[in-house]
CHARMM-style PDB file with segment names, atoms N, HN, CA, C and O in Angstrom:
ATOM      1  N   UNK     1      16.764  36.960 -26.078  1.00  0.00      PROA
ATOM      2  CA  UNK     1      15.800  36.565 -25.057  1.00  0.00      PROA
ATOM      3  C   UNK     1      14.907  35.436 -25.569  1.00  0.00      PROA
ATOM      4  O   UNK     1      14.609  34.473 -24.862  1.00  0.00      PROA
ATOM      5  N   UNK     2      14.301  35.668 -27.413  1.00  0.00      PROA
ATOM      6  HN  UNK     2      14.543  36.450 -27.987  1.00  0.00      PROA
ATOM      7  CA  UNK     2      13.632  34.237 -27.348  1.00  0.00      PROA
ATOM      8  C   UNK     2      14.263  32.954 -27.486  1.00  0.00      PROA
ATOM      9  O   UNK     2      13.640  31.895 -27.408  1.00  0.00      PROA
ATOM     10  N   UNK     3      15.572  33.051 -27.704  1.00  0.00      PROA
ATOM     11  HN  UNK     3      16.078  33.911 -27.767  1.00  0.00      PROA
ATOM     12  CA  UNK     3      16.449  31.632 -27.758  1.00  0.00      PROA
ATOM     13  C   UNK     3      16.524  31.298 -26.554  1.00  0.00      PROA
ATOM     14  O   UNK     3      16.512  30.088 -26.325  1.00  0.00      PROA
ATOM     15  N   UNK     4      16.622  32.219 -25.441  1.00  0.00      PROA
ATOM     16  HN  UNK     4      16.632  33.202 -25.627  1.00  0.00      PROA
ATOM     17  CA  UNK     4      16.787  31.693 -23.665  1.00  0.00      PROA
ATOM     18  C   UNK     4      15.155  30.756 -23.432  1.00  0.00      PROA
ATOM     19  O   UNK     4      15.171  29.605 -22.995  1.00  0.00      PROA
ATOM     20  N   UNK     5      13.713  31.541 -23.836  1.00  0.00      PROA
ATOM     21  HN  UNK     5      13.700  32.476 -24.191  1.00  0.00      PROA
ATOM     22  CA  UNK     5      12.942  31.088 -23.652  1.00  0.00      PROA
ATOM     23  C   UNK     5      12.314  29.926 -24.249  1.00  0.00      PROA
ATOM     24  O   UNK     5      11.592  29.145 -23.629  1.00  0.00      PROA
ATOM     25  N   UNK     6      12.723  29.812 -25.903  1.00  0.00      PROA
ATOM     26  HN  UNK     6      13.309  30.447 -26.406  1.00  0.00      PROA
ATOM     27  CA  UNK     6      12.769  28.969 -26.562  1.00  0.00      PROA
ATOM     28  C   UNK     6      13.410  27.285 -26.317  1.00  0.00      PROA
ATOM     29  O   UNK     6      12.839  26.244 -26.641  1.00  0.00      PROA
ATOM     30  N   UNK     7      14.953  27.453 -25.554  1.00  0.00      PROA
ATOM     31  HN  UNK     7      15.417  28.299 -25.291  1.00  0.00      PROA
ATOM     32  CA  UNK     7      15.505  26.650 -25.044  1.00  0.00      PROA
ATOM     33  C   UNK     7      15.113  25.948 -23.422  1.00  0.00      PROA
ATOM     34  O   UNK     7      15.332  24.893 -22.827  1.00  0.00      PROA
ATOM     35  N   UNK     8      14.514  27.054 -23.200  1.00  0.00      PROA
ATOM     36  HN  UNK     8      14.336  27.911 -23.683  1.00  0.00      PROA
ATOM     37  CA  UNK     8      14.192  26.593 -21.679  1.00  0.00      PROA
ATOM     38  C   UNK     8      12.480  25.431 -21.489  1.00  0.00      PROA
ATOM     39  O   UNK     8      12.152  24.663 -20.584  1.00  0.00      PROA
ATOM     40  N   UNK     9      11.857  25.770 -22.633  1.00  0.00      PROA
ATOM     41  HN  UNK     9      12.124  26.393 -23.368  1.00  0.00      PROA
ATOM     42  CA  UNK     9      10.749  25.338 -22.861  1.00  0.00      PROA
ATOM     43  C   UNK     9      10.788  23.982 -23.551  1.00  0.00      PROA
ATOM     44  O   UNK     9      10.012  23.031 -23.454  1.00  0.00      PROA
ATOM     45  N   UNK    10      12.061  24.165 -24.383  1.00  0.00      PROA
ATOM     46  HN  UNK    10      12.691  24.937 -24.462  1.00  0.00      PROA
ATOM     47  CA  UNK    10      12.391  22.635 -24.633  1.00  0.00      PROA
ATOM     48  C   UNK    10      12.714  21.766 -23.676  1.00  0.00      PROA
ATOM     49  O   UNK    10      12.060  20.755 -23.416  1.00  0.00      PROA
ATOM     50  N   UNK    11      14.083  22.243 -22.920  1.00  0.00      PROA
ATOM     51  HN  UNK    11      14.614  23.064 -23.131  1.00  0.00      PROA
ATOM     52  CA  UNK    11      14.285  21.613 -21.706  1.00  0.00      PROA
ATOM     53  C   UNK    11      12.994  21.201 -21.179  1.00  0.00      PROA
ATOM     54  O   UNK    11      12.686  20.011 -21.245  1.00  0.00      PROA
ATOM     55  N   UNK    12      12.010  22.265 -20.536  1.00  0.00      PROA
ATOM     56  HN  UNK    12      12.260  23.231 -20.482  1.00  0.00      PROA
ATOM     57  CA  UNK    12      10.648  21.446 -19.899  1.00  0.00      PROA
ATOM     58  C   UNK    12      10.333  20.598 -20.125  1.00  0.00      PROA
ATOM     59  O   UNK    12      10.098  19.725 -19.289  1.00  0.00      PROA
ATOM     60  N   UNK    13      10.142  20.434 -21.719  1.00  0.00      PROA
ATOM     61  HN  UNK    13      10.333  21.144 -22.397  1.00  0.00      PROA
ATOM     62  CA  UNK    13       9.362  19.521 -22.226  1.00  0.00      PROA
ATOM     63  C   UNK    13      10.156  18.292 -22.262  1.00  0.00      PROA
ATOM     64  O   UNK    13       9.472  17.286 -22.451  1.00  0.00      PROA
ATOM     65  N   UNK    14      11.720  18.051 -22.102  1.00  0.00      PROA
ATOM     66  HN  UNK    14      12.277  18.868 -21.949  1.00  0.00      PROA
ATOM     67  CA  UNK    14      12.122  17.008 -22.240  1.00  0.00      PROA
ATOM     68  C   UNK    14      12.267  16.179 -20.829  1.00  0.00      PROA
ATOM     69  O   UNK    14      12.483  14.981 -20.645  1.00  0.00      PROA
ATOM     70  N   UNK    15      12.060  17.315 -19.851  1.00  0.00      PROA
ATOM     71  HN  UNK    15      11.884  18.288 -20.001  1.00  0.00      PROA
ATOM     72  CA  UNK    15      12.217  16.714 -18.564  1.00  0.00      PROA
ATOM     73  C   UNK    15      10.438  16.057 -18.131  1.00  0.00      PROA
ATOM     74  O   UNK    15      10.242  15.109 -17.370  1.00  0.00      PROA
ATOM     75  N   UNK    16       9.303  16.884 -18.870  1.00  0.00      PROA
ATOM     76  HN  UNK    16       9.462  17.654 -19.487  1.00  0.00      PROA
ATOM     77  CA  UNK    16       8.045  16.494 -18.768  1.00  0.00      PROA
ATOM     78  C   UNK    16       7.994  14.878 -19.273  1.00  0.00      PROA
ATOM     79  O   UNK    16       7.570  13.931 -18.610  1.00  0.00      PROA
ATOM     80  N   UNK    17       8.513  14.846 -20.548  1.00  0.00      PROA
ATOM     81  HN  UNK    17       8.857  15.615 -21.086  1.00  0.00      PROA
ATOM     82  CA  UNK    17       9.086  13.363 -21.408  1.00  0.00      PROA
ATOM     83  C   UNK    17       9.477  12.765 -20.407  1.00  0.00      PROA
ATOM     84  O   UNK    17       8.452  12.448 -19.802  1.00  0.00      PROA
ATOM     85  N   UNK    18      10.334  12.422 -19.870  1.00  0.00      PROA
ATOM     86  HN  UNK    18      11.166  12.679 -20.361  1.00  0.00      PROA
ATOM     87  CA  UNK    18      11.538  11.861 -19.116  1.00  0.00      PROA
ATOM     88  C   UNK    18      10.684  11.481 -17.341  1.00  0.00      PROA
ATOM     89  O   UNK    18      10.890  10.544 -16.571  1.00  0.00      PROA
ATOM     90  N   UNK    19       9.863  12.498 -17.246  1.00  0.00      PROA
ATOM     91  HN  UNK    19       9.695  13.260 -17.872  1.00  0.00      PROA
ATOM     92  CA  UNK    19       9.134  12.047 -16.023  1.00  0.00      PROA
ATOM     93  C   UNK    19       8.355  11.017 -16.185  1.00  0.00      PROA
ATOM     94  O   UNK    19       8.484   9.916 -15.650  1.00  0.00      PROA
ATOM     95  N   UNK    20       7.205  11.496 -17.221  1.00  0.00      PROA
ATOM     96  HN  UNK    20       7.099  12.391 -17.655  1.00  0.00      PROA
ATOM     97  CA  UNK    20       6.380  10.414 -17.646  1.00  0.00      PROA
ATOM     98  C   UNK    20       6.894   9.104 -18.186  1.00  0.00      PROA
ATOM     99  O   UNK    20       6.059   8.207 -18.307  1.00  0.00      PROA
ATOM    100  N   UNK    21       7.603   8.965 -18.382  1.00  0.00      PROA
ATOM    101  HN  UNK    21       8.281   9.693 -18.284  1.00  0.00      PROA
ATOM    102  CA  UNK    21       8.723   7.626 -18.840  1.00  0.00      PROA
ATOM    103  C   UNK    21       8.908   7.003 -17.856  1.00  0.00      PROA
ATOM    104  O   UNK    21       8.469   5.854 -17.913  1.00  0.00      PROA
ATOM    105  N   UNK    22       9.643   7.436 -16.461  1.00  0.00      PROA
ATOM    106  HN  UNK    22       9.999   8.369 -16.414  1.00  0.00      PROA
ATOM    107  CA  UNK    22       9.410   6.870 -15.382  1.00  0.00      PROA
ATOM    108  C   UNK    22       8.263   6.783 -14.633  1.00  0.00      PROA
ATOM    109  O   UNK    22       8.243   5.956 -13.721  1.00  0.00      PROA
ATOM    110  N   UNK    23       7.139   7.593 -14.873  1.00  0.00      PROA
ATOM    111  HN  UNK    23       7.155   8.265 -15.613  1.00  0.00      PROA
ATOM    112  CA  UNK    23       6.005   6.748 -13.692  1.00  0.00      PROA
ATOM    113  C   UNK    23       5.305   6.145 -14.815  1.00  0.00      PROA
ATOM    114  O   UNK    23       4.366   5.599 -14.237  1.00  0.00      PROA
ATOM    115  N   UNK    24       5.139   5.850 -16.301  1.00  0.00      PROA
ATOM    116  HN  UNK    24       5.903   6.294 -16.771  1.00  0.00      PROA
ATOM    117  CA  UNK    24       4.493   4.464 -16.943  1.00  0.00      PROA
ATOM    118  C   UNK    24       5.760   3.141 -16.189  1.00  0.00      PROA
ATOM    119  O   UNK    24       5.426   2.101 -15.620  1.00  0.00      PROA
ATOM    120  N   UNK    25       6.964   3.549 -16.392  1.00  0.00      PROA
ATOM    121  HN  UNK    25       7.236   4.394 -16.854  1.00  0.00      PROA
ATOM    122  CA  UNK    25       7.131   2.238 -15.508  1.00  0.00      PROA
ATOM    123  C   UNK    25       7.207   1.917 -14.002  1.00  0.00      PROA
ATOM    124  O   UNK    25       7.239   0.735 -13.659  1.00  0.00      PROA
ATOM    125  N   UNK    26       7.240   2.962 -13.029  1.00  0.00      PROA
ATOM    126  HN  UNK    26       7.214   3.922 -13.307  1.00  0.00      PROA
ATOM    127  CA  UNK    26       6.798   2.379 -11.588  1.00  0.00      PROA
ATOM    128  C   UNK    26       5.142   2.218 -11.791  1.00  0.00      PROA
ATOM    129  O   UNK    26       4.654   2.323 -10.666  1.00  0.00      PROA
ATOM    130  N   UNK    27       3.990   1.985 -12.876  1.00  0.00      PROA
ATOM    131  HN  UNK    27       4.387   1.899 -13.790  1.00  0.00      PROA
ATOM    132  CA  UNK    27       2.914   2.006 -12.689  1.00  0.00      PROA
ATOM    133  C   UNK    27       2.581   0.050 -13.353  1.00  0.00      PROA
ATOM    134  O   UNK    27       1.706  -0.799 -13.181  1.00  0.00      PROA
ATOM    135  N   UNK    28       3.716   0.144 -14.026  1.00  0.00      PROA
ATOM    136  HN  UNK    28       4.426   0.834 -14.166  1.00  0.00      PROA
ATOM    137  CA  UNK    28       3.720  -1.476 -14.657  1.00  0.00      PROA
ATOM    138  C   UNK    28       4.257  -1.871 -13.077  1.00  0.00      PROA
ATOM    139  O   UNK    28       3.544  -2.687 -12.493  1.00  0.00      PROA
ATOM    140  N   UNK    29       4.595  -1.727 -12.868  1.00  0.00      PROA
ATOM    141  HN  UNK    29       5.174  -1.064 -13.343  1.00  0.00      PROA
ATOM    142  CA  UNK    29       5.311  -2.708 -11.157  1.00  0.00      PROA
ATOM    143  C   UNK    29       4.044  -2.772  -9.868  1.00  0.00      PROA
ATOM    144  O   UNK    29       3.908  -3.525  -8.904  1.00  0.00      PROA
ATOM    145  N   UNK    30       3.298  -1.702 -10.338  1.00  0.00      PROA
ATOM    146  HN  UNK    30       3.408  -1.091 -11.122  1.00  0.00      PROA
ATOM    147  CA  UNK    30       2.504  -1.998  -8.989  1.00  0.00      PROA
ATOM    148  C   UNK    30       1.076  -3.116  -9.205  1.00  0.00      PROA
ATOM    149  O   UNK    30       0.696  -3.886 -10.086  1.00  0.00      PROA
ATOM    150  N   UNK    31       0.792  -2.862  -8.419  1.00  0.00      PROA
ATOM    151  HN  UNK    31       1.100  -2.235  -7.703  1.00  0.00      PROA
ATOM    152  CA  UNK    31      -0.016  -4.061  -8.123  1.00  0.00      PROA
ATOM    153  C   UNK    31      -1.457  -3.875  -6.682  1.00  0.00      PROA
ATOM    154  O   UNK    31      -1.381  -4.159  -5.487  1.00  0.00      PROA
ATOM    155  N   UNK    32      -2.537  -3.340  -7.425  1.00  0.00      PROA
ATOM    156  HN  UNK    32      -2.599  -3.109  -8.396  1.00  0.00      PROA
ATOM    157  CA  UNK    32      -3.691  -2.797  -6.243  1.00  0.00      PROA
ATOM    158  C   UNK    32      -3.814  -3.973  -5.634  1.00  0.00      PROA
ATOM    159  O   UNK    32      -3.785  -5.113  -6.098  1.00  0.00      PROA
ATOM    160  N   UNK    33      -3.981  -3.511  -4.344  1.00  0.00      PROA
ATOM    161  HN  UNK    33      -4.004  -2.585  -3.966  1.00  0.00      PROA
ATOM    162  CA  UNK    33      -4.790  -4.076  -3.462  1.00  0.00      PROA
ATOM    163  C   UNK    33      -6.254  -3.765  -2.559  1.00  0.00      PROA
ATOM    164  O   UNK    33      -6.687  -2.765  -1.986  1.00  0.00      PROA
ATOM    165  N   UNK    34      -6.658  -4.880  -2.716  1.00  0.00      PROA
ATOM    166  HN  UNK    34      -6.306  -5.692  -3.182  1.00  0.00      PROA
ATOM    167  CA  UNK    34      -8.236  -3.950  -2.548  1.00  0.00      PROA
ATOM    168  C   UNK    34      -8.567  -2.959  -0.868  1.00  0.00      PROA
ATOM    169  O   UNK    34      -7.922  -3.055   0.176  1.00  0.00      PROA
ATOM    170  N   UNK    35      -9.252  -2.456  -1.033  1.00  0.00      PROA
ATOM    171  HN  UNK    35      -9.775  -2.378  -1.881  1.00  0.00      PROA
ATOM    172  CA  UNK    35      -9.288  -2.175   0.518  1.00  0.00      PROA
ATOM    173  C   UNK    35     -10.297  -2.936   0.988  1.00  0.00      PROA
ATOM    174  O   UNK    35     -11.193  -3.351   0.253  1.00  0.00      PROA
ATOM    175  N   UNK    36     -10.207  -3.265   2.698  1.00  0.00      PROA
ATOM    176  HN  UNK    36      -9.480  -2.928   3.296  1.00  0.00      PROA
ATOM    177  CA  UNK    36     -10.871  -4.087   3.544  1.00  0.00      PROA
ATOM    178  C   UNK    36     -12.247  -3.371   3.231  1.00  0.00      PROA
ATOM    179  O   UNK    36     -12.510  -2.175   3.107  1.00  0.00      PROA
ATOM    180  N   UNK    37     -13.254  -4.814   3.121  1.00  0.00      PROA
ATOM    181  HN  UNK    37     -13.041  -5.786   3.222  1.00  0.00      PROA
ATOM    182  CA  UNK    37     -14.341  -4.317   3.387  1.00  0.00      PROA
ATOM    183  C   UNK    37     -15.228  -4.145   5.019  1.00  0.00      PROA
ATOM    184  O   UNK    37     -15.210  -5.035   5.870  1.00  0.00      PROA
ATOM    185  N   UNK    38     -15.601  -3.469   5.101  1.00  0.00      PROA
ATOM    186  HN  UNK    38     -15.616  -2.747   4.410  1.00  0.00      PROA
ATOM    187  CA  UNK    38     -15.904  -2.794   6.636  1.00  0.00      PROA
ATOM    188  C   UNK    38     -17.556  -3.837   6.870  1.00  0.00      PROA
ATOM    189  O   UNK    38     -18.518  -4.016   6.123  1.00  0.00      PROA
ATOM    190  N   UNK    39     -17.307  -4.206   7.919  1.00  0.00      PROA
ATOM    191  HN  UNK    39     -16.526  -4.061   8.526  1.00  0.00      PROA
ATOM    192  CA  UNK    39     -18.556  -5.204   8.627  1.00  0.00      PROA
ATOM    193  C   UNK    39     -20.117  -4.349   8.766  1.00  0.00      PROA
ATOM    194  O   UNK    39     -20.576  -3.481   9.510  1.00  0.00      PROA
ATOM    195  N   UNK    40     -20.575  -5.105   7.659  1.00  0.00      PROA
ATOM    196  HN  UNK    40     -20.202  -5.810   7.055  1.00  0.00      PROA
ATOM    197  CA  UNK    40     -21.962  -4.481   7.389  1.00  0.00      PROA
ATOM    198  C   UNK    40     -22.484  -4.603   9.006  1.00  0.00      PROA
ATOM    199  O   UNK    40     -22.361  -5.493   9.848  1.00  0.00      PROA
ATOM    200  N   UNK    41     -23.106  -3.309   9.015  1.00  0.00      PROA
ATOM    201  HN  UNK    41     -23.206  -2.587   8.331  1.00  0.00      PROA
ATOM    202  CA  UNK    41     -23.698  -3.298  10.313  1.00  0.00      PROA
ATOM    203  C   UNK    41     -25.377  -3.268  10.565  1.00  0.00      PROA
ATOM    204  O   UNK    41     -25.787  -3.550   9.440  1.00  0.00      PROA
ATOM    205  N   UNK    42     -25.994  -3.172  11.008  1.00  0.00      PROA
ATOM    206  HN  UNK    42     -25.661  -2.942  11.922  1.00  0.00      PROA
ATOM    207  CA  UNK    42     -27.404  -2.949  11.050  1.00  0.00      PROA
ATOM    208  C   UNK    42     -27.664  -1.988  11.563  1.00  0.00      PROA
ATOM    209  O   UNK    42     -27.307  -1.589  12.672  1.00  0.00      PROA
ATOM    210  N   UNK    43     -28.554  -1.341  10.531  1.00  0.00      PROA
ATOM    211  HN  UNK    43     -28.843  -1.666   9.630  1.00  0.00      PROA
ATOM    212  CA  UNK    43     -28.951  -0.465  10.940  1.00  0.00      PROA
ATOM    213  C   UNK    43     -30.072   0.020  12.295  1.00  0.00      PROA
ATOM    214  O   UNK    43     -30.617  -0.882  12.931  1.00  0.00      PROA
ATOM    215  N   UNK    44     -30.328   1.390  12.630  1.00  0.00      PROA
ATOM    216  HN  UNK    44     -29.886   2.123  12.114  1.00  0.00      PROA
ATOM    217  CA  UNK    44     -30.856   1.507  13.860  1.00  0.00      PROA
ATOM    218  C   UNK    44     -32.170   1.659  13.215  1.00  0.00      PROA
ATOM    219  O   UNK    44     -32.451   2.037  12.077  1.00  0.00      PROA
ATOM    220  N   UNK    45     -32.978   1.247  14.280  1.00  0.00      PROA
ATOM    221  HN  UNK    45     -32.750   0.940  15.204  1.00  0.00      PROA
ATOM    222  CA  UNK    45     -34.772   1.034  13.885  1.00  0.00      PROA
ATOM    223  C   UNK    45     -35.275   2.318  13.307  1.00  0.00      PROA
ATOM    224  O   UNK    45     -34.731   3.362  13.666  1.00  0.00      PROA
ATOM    225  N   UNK    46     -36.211   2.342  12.490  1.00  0.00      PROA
ATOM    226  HN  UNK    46     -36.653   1.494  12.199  1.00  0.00      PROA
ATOM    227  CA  UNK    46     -36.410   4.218  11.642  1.00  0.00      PROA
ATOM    228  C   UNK    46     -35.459   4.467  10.744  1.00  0.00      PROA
ATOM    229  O   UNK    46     -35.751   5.217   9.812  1.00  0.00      PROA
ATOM    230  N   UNK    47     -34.486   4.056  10.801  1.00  0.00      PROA
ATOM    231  HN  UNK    47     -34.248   3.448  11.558  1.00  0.00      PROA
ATOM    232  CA  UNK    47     -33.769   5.080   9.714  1.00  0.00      PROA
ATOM    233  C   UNK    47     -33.038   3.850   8.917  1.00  0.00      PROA
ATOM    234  O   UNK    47     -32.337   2.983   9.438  1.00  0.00      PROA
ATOM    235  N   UNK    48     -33.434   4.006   7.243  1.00  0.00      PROA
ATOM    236  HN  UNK    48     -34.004   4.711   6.819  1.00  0.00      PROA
ATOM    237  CA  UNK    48     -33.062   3.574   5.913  1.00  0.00      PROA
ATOM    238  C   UNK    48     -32.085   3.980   5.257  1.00  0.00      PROA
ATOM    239  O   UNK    48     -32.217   4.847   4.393  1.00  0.00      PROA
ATOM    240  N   UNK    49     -30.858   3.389   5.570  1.00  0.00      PROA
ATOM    241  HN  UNK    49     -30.750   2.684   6.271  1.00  0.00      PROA
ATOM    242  CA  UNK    49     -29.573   3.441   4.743  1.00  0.00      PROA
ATOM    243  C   UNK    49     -29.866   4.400   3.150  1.00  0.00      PROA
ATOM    244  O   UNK    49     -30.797   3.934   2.495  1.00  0.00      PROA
ATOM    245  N   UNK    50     -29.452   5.135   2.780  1.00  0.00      PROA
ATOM    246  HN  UNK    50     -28.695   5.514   3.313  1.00  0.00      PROA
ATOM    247  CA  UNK    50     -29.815   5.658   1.566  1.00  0.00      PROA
ATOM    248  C   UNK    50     -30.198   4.869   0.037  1.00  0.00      PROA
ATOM    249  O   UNK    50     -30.905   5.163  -0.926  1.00  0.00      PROA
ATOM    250  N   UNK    51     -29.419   3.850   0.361  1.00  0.00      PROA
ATOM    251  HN  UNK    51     -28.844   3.610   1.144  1.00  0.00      PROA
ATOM    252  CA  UNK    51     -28.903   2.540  -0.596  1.00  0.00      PROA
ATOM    253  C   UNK    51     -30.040   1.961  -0.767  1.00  0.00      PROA
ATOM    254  O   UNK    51     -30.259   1.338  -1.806  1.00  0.00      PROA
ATOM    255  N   UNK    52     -31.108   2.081   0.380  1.00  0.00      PROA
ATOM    256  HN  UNK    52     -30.930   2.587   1.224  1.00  0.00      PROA
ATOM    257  CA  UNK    52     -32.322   1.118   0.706  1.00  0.00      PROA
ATOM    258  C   UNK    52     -33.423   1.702   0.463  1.00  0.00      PROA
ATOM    259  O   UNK    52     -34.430   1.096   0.098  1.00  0.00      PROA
ATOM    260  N   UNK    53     -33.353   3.009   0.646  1.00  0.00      PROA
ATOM    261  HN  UNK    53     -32.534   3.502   0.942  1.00  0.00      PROA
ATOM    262  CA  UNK    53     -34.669   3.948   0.828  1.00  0.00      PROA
ATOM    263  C   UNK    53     -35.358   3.772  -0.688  1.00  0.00      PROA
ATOM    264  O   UNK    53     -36.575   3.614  -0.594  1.00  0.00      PROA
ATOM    265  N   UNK    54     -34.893   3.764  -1.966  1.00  0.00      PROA
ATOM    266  HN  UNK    54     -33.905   3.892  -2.042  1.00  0.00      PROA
ATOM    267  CA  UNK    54     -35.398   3.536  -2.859  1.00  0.00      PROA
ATOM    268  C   UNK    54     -36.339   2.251  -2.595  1.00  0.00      PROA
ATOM    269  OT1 UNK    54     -37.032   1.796  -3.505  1.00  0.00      PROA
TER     270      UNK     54
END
């Protein structure tokens, strides 16, 4: 039984290896793009954006 569990834990670990191998390289290929910035708006009379209240 510990050679079944022993072996199976290797396996994991080589398939854990083997994953991470492929997403460091689909992570070299990508390329962010920013997100849109949203049209500052004005605020309504009385009330101070949180950003501002300081």
């Amino acid at each position: 039984m510990t050679n079944v569990v022993t072996h199976a834990a290797k396996r994991t670990e080589e398939k854990a290896a083997a994953a991470l191998q492929d997403l460091e390289q689909a992570w070299a290929y990508y390329m962010p793009t920013p997100l849109p910035q949203p049209v500052k708006e004005q605020p309504t009379l009385g009330y101070a954006p949180y950003y501002e209240a300081a």
